[in-house]
C-alpha positions in Angstrom: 228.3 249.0 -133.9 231.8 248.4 -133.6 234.2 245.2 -133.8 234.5 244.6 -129.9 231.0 245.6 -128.6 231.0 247.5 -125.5 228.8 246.0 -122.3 228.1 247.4 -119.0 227.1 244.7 -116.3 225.1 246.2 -113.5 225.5 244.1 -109.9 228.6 242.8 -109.0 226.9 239.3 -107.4 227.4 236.0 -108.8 225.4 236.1 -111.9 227.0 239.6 -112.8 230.6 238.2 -112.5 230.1 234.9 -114.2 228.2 236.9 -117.1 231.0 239.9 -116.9 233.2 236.9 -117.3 231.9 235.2 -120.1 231.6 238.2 -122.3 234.8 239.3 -121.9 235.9 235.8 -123.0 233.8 236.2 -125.9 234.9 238.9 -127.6 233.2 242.3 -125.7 234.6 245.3 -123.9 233.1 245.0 -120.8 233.0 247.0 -117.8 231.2 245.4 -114.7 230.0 248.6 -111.8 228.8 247.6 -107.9 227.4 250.1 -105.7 228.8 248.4 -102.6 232.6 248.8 -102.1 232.6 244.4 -102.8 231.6 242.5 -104.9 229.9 239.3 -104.2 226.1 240.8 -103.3 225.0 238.4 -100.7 227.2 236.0 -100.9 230.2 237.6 -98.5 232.5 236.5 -95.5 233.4 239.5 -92.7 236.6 238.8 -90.9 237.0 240.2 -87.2 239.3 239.2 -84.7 240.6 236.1 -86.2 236.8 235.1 -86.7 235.3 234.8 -89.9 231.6 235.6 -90.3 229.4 234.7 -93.4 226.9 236.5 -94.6 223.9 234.4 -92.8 224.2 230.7 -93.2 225.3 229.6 -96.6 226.7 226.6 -97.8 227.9 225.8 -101.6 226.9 222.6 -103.3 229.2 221.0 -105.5 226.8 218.6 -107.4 225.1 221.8 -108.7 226.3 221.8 -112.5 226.9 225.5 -112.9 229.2 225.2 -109.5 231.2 222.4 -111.8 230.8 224.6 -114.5 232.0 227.9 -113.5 234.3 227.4 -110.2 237.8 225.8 -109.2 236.6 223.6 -106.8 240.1 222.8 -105.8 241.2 226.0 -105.3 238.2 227.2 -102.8 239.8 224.5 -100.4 236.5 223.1 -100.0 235.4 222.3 -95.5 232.6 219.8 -95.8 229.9 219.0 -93.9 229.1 215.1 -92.5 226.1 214.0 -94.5 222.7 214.3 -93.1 221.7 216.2 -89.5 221.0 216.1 -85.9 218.0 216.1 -85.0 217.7 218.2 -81.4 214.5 218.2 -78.8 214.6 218.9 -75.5 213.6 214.9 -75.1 216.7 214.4 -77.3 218.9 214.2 -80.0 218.9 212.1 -82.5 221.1 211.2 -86.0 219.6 211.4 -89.6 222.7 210.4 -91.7 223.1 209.1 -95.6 223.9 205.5 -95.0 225.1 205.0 -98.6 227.3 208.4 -97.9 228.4 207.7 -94.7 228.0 203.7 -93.6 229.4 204.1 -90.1 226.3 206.2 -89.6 224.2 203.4 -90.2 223.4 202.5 -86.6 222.2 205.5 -85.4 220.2 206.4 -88.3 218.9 203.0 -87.9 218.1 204.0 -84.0 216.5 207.2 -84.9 213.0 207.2 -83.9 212.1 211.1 -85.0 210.9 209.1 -88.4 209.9 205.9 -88.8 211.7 202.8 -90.9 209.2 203.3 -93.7 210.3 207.0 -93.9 214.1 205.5 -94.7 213.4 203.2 -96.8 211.7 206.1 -99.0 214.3 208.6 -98.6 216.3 205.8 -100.1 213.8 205.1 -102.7 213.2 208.9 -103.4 217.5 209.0 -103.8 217.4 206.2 -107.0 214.8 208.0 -108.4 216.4 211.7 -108.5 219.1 209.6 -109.3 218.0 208.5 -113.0 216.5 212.6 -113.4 219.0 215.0 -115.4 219.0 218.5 -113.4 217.9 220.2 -116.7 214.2 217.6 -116.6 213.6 218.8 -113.0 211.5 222.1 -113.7 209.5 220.4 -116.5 206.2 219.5 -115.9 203.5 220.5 -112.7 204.2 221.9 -109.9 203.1 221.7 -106.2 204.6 222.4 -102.4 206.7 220.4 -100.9 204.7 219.4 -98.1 202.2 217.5 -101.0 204.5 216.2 -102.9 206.3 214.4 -99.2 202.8 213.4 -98.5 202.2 211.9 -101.7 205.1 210.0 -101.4 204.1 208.1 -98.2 206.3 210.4 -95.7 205.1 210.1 -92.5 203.9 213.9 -90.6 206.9 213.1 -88.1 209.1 213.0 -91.0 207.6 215.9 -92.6 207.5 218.0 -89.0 210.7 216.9 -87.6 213.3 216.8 -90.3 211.9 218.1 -93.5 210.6 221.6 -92.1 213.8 222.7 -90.5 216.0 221.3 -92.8 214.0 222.6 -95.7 213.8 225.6 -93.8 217.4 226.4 -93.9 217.5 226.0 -97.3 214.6 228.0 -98.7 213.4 230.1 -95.4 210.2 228.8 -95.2 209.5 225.9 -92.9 206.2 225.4 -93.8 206.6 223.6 -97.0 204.9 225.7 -99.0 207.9 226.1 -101.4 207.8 224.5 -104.7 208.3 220.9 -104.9 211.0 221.4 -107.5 213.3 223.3 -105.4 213.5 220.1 -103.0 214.0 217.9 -106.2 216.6 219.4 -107.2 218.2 220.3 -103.9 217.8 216.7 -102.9 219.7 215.7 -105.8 222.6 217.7 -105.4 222.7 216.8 -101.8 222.4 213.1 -103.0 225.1 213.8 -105.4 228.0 216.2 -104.6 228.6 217.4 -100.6 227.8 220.3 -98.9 230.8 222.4 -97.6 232.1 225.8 -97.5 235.5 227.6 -98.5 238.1 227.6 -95.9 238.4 231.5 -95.8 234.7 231.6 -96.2 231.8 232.0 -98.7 233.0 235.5 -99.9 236.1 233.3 -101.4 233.5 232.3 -104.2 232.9 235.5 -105.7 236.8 236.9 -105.0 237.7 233.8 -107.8 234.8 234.5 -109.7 236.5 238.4 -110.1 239.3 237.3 -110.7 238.3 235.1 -113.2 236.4 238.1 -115.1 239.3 240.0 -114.9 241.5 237.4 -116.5 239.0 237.7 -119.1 239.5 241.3 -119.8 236.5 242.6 -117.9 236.9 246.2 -116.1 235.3 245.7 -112.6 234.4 249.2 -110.3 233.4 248.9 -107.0 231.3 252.0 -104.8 229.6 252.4 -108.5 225.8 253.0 -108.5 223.9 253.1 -111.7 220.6 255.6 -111.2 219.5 255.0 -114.3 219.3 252.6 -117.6 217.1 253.3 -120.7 217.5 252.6 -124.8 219.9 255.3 -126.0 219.3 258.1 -129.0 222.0 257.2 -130.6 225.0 254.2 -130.7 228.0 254.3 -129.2 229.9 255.2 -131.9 228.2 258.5 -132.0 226.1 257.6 -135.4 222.4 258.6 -135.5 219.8 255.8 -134.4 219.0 253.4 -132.1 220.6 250.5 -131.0 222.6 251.2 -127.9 221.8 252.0 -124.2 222.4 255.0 -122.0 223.2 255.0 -118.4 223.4 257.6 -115.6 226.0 256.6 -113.2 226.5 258.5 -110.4 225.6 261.7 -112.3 227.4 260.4 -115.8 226.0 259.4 -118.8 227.7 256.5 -120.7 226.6 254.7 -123.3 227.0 251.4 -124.4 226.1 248.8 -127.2 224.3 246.4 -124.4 223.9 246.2 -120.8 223.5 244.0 -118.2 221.3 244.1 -115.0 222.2 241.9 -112.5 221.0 243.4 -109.3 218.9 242.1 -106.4 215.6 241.9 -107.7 214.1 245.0 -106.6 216.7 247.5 -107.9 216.4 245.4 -111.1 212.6 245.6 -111.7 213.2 250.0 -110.6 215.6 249.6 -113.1 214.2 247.9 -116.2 210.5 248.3 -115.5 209.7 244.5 -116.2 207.0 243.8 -113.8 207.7 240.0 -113.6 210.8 240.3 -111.3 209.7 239.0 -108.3 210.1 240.8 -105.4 208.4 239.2 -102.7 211.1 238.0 -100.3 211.7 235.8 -97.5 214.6 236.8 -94.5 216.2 235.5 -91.7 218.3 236.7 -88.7 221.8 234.4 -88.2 223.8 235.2 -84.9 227.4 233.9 -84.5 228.7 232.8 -81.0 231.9 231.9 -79.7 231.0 228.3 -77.1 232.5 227.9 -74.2 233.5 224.2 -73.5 235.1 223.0 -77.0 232.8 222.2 -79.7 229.0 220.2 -80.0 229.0 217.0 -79.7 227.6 216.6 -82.8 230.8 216.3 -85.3 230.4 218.3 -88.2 226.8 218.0 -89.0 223.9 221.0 -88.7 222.1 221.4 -85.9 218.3 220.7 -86.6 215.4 222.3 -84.3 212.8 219.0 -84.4 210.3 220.9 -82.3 207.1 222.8 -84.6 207.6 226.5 -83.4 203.8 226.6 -82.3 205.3 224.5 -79.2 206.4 227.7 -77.4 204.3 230.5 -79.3 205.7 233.0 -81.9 207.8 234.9 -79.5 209.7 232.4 -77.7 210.0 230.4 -81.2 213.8 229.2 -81.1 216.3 229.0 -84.0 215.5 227.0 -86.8 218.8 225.6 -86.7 222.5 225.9 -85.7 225.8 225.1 -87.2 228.9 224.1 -86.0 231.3 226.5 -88.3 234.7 225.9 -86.4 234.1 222.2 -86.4 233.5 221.8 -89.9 236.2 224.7 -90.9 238.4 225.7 -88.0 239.5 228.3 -90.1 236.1 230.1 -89.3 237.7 230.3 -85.8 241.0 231.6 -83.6 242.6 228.6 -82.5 240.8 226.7 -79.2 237.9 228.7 -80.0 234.7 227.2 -81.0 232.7 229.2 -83.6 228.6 228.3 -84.0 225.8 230.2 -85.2 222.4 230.0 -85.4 219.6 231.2 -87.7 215.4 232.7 -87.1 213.7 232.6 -90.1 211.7 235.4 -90.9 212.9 238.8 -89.4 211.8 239.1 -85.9 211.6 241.8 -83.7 213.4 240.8 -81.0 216.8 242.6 -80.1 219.8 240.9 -80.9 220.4 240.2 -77.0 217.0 238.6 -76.9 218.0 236.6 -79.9 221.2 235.2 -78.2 218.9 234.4 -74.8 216.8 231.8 -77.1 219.7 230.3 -78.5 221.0 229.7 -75.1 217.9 228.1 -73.6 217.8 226.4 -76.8 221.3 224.6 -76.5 221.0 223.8 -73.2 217.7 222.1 -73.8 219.2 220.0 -76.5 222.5 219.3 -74.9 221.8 219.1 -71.1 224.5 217.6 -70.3 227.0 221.1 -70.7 226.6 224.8 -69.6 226.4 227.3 -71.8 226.1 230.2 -69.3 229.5 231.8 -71.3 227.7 231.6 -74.8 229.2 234.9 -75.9 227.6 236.7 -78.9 230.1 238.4 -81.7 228.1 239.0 -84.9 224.4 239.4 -86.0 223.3 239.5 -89.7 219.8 241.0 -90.2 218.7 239.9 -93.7 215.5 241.4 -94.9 215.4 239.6 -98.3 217.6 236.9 -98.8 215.6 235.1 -101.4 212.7 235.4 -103.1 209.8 233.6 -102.4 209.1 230.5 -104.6 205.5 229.6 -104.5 204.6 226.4 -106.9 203.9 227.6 -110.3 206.5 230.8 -110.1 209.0 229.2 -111.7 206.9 229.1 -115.1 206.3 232.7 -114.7 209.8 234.4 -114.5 211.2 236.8 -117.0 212.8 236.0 -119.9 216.6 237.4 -120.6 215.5 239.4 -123.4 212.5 240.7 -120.9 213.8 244.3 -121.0 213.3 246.9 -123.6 216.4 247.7 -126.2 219.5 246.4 -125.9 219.0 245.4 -122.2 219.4 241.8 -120.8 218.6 240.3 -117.1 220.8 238.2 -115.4 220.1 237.0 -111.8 218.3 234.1 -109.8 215.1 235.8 -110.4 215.1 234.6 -114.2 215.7 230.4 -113.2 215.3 229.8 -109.5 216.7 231.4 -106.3 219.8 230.1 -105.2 223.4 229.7 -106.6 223.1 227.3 -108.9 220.1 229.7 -110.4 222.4 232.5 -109.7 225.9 231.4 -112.0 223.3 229.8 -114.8 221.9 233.2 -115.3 224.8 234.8 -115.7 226.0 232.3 -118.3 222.7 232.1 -120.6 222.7 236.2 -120.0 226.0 236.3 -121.9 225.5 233.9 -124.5 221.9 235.7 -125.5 223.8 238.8 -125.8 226.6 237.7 -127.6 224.3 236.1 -130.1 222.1 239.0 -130.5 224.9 241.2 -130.9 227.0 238.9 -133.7 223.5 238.4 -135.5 223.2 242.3 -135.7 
């Protein structure tokens, strides 16, 4: 082995650069390869006509301590979003706001009758006690869904149906609760904590300063690069006879390396390692952007919840889950005058994207009656199969290890801690230091 080890990182996403970044730091030749022609994986921003168009709906949240750990905050010039929601019905809207966050939202959340007082009071109670839980405690110990551990906790089935589901359900795609409890927790902390808000050229500013960052480092990063292969090599880089190192085909080359790192969406990185605990079971969604005519929502800067159960209207007349005013919270998103929002279907369903845009109309014009939106113009439509995997309670304990791969091989992604970008950058980080370790101990 020689002095500078030499390390190929495979997936240019989040948890790739922050790994690519850390090993260059410490001491390793590294060389980071992306099959797409960007890097970022699906965290990315498309820019068209003065319009700025994330990769479905994505926010960043700053509480999350590997956000703290491994980002400029400052320089993302962070949008935020008002605390809490609004809660839309064709009966009404109505405002679900963080008092303690925002105390000229007090009366209206005090109006709200989508949940009752008691509900409050426990949101407020379920705050303090996140509140005196470290983030590292919060996947310790059993495990259930979300909609148990809410019920356990006294929250009323209004609550549970009216806010939780489709404000859960933007978060982990599934708005019937059946997620693991932890991923609230912890979510509800960092809500509770930091703010939710989003770069002000967009979500793919994220990854661009985590490249840049790697590259500051030292690390080599090549774009339009697929690897087609991984395994333990027949001999070390240094051409000496033995094991110990790890051959790659990429596109039709062979290189070899002391250590590699995959760091690919899950199912490329289970074809690629063989380790059979990758999940790969995956949930989607469908988010359409729009450009409103009439100026923006009246609802300030806060997302746009759908309080009516899906059932309501049947499968295939079943409405967006929710919608979000983008040019209101960053007008950046947006040419000037022009209001930007978009609104995301969990699940992938079949209808066209014209069909699509038809429900959100009749949906906004149920929930805000009082304005047309005959000139609702549609301008981008992300299809996302697999946006995250699914998190059933219990999966967390059964998620591969870094060192899961045979030889010198390491996995780094949200599919070794939990799916999200907090799982995402930590991976990255503890991917690095396991291989740095192994590799000074050898």
């Amino acid at each position: 082995m020689t002095d500078r080890p030499s390390v190929i990182v495979v997936g240019g996403g989040l948890a790739g650069l922050v790994a690519a970044r850390h090993l260059a730091a410490g001491g390793a030749d590294v060389t980071l390869v992306e099959r797409r022609d960007r890097v970022g994986g699906r965290v990315a921003t498309r820019e068209r006509d003065g319009y700025r168009f994330d990769r479905g709906f994505q926010v960043l949240f700053t509480a999350y301590p590997a956000v703290r750990r491994e980002l400029d905050l400052d320089g993302l010039d962070l949008r935020r979003f008002a605390p809490g929601a609004c809660l839309a019905r064709p009966s009404g809207r109505s405002t679900l706001a963080d008092p303690l966050r925002e105390p000229r939202a007090l009366p209206a959340t005090l109006r709200n009758t989508d949940v009752t007082v008691g509900d409050k009071l426990r949101v407020l109670r379920l705050r303090l006690a996140l509140g005196r839980t470290d983030f590292a405690d919060i996947f310790e110990g059993p495990d259930g869904d979300i909609e148990a551990f809410l019920a356990k906790r006294g929250f009323s089935a209004r609550f549970r149906n009216r806010f939780a589901a489709p404000f859960l359900g933007g978060i982990t795609l599934d708005r019937s609760l059946s997620t693991s409890a932890r991923v609230f927790r912890y979510v509800y902390k960092a809500l509770a904590e930091g703010h939710t808000a989003v770069p002000a050229s967009g979500m793919g500013a994220i990854p661009a300063q985590l490249a840049r960052g790697a590259r500051r480092a030292g690390a080599t990063i090549e774009t339009d690069t697929a690897v087609d292969r991984l395994e333990p090599a027949a001999e070390t880089v240094d051409g000496a006879g033995g094991t110990g190192g790890v051959e790659l085909s990429i596109g039709g080359e062979t290189r070899l390396a002391d250590a590699a790192v995959v760091a690919t969406e899950p199912p490329t990185a289970r074809e690629l390692t063989a380790v059979d605990a990758i999940p790969t079971d995956g949930r989607g969604c469908v988010t359409q952007y729009y450009a409103l005519p009439g100026g923006e929502l009246d609802v300030g800067r806060r997302l746009v919840l759908n309080a009516d159960p899906p059932s309501e209207r049947g499968e295939g007349e079943a409405w967006p889950n929710h919608v979000v005013p983008h040019s209101a919270v960053a007008p950046s998103y947006s040419p000037d005058d022009v209001a930007l929002v978009s609104a995301t279907y969990l699940g992938v369903p079949n209808a066209t994207d014209a069909a699509l845009a038809e429900r959100s109309r009749r949906a906004l014009e149920s929930w805000f009656p009082a304005r047309r939106f005959d000139g609702l113009e549609r301008l981008h439509t992300d299809r996302i199969p697999f946006a995250q995997f699914d998190q059933p309670p219990g999966i967390h304990d059964r998620l591969p290890d870094v060192r899961a791969p045979d030889g010198p091989v390491y996995l780094a992604g949200e599919y070794t801690r939990w799916s999200s970008i907090q799982g995402a950058m930590a991976s990255g980080r503890d991917a690095a230091a396991t291989l740095l370790a192994d590799l000074g101990s050898g």
